[in-house]
C-alpha positions, 0 to 999 in steps of 0.5 A: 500500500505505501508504494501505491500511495507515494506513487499516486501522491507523487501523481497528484503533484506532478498534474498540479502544472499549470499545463497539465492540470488545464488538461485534466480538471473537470470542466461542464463545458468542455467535458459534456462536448468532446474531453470526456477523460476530463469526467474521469481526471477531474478529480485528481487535479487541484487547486493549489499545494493547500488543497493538495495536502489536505486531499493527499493527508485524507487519503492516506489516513483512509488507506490506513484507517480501513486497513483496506487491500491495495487493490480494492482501494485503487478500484474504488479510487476509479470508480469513484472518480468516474462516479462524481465526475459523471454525477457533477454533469448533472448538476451546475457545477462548471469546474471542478477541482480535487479528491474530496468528492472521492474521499467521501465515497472511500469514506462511506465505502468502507464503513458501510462494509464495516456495518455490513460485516457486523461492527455497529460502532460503525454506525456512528461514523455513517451518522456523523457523515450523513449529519455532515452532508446535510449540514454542508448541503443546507448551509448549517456550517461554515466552510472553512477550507474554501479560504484556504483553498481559494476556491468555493468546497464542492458540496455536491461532490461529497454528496454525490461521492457519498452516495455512490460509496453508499451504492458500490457495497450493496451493489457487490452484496446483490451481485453476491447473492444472485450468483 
């Protein structure tokens, strides 16, 4: 797991160049048109190094947190990315930059797997992420990382990231239990 993680770390700073990150970030525009990778990219360009390390630390303390097989969380990564990247083109967000929406799906994935196998401790961290979204999506808490980022916190990609986190277990359990 740890070389996975320098090495998408390292990923992560390299598409920060200005030429690369024009590229890659998330733009309605431009994506719905032609640049469909950018559905997919989107959510591993930033803003700047704060918004970076902030993504980057997430990450990690997710990794080691769940104590989660390499491969799996790499699949994860992807789907959600290609999750939120795809659920933004319905909404009316116009750029989109960052991990965030990604690491509230990895969030939900794992906990809800945790549910699911029978720890109900882990039923309070799927309170305070569900207690999280509608605070943030209904304007109860303030924001405090978009001053430090620069930018306006995409309150629609942790919603849309969380969700499809919440989907991709029962998902795995349904397709489970029909074979």
């Amino acid at each position: 797991m740890l070389k996975f993680l320098v090495l998408f770390s390292l990923t992560l700073l390299i598409l920060m160049m200005p030429q690369l990150s024009a590229l890659f970030h998330w733009q309605h525009d431009v994506t719905s048109s032609h640049q469909w990778w950018r559905i997919f990219t989107g959510s591993f360009t930033h803003i700047n190094a704060y918004h970076l390390g902030m993504n980057v630390i997430g990450y990690w303390l997710l990794a080691y947190l769940f104590r989660t097989p390499t491969k799996g969380f790499i699949l994860h990564t992807a789907v959600l990315a290609l999750c939120v990247g795809i659920g933004l083109m319905f909404t009316s967000t116009q750029n989109y930059y960052g991990l965030s929406g990604v690491l509230h799906g990895l969030f939900a994935v794992y906990v809800l797997k945790e549910i699911l196998a029978g720890r109900l401790s882990s039923w309070l961290l799927l309170m305070g992420l569900i207690a999280k979204l509608i605070a943030e999506n209904n304007h109860m808490m303030p924001i405090s990382s978009a001053a430090l980022i620069g930018a306006r916190v995409s309150t629609e990609s942790h919603l849309i990231g969380s969700v499809c986190g919440l989907a991709l277990p029962l998902i795995a359990l349904g397709w489970r239990r029909l074979r």
